[in-house]
DRENMAR-128929 format. One record per atom (N, C-alpha, C): residue in one letter; y, z, x. Coordinates in steps of 0.1 Angstrom, whole numbers, plus 5000, padded with zeros to 4 digits. Layout:
% DRENMAR-128929
aYZX ...
***
This chain:
% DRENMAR-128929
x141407599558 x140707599570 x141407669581 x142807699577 x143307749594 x143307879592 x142907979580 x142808089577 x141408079586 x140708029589 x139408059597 x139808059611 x140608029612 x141108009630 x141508159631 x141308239623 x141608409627 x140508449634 x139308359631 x138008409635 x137608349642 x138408269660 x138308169665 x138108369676 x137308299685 x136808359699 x137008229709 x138508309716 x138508179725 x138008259738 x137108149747 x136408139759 x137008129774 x138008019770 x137807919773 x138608039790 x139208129785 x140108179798 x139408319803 x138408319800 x137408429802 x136908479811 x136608569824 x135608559832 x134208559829 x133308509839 x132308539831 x131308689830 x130808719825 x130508809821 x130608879805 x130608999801 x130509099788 x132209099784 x132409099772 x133309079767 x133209139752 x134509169747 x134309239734 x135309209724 x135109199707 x135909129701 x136109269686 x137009199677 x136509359667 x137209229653 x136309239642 x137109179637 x137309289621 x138209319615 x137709359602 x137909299592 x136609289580 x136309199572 x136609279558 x137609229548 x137909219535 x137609129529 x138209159520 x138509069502 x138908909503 x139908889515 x140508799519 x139008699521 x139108769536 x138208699544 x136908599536 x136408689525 x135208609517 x136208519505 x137308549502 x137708439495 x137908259503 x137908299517 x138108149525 x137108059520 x135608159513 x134308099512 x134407989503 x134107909497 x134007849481 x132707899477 x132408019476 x131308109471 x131608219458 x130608209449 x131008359440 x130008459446 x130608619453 x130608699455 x129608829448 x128408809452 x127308929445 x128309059447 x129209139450 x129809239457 x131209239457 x132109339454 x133209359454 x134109449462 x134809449468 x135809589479 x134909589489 x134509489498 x134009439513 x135009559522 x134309699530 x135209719540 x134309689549 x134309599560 x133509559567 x134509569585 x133809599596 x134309539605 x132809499613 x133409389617 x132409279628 x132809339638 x132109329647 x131509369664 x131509199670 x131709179676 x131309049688 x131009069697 x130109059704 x129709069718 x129308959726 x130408909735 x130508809741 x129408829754 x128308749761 x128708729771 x128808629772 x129208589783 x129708439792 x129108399806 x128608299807 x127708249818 x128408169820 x128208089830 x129107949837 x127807789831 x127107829820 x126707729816 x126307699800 x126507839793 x125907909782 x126608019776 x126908049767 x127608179758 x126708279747 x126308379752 x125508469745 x126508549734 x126408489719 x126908629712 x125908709704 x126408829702 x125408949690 x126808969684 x126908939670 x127608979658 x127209099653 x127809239653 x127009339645 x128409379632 x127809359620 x128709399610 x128509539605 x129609619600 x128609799598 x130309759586 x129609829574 x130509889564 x130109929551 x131009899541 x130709919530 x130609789516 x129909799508 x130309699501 x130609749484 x131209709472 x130809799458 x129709649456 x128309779448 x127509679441 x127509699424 x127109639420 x126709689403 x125009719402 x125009829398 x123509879397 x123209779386 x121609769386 x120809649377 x120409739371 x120509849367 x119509949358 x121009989351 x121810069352 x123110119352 x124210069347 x124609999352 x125809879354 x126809939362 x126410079363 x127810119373 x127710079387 x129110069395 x129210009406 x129410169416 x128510129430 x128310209435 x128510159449 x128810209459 x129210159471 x127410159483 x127310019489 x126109979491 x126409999512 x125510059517 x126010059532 x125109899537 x126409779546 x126009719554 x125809769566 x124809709572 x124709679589 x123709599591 x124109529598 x123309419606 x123509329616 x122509269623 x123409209636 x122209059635 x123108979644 x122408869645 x122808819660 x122108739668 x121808679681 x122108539681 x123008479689 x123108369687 x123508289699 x123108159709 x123208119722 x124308009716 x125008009720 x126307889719 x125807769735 x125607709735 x125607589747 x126207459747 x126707359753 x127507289753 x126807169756 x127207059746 x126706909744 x127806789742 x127306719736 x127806619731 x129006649718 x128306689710 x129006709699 x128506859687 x129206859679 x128506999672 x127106989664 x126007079669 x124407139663 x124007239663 x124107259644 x123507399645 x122007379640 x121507269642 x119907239635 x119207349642 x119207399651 x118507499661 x118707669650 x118107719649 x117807889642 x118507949650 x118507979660 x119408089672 x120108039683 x120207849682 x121207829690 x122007689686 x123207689689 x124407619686 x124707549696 x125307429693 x125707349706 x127107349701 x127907319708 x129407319707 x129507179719 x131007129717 x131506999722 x131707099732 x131806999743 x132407089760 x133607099758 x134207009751 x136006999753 x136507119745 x135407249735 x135907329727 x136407449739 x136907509735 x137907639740 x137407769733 x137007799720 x136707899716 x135307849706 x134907919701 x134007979691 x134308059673 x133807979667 x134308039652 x133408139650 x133508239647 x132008309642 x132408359627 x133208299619 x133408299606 x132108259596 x131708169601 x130508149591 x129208239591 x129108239606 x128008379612 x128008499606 x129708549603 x129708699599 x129508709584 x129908579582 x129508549568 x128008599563 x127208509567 x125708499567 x125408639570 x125908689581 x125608859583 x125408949571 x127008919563 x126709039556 x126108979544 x126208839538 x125208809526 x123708829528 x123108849538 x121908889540 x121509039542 x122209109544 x122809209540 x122909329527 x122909199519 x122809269501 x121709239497 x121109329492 x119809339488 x119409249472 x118309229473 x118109149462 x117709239443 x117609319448 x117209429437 x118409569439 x119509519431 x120909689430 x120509759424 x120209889431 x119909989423 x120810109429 x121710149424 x122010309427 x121410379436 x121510469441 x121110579447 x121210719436 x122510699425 x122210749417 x121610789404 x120510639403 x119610659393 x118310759392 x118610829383 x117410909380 x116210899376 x115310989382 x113510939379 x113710929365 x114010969355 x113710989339 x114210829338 x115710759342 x115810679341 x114510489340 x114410579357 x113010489362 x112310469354 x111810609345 x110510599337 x110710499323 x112010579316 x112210519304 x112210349305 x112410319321 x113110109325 x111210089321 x110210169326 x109010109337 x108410129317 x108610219305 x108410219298 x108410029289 x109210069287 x109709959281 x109609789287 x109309799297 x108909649311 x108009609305 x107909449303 x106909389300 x105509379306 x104809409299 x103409439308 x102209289307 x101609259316 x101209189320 x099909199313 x099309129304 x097909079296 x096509049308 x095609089303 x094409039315 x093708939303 x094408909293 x093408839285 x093208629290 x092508629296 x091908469303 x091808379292 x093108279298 x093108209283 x091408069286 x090908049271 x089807999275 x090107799271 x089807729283 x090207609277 x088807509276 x088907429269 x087707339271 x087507289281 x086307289284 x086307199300 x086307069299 x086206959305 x086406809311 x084906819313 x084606669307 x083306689315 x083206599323 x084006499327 x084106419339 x084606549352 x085306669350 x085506789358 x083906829363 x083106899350 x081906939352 x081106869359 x080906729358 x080006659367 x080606679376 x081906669383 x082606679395 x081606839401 x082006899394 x081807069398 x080107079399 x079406999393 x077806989396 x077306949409 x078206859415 x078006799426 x078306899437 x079406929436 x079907059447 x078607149447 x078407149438 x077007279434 x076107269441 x075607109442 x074507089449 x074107119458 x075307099468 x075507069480 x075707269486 
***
């Protein structure tokens, strides 16, 4: 856990206003996770963009880099371009909540901000759900879409209920 304290944004001595942070994200960094890794050779750097209000903390995380993927058609590994950004209101309570989608509450007595988990989420959303190359070829496509299991129109036929049928006579009626 104190390998995450690399990824602490402290506030606490800030003026307020725009502020800027840079982090770059490796191999390391997603090992802190207890996750297995869709993706291999992360060169990532995070963006932070602080502002700072005298009651509230606006950040935008923008992550831009590279990732290796393994093509699903192929198997070869090919380098996948991240970018993405996410929005997020940090405000100050009682204790820590992230039940909120786009806003966080932090304890008052905190001094900084982790955005380790955030940059996390960044770039796993990030990777697409379907790897495919950029260098797969149409002949490829055709010979996969060849061979793909094709979908039957044949309606399987079952007996009907006839405590269903009366049911379905009545609807009829009406």
């Amino acid at each position: 856990m104190d390998k995450l304290r690399n990824y602490d944004v402290s506030f606490s001595g800030l003026n307020t206003g725009k502020h800027e942070f840079r982090f770059e994200i490796d191999k390391e960094f997603f090992q802190l996770f207890d996750t297995e890794q869709e993706f291999t050779n992360p060169k990532i750097t995070a963006e932070v963009f602080l502002e700072k209000h005298s009651t509230f903390l606006e950040f935008e995380i923008k992550v831009n880099g590279t990732v290796e993927l393994v093509c699903d058609i192929t198997n070869e590994n090919f380098d996948h371009p991240i970018e993405n950004q996410i929005k997020v209101l940090v405000k100050f309570g009682e204790e820590y909540d992230d039940s909120e989608e786009d806003v966080i509450t932090i304890p008052t007595s905190d001094h900084a901000f982790n955005i380790a988990q955030l940059t996390y989420e960044n770039v796993a959303l990030s990777i697409p759900m379907k790897k495919i190359s950029p260098n797969v070829s149409q002949e490829d496509l055709e010979i996969l879409e060849k061979f793909s299991p094709k979908e039957t129109e044949k309606e399987e036929e079952h007996e009907s209920d006839p405590r269903w049928d009366a049911l379905k006579n009545l609807k009829n009626k009406n």
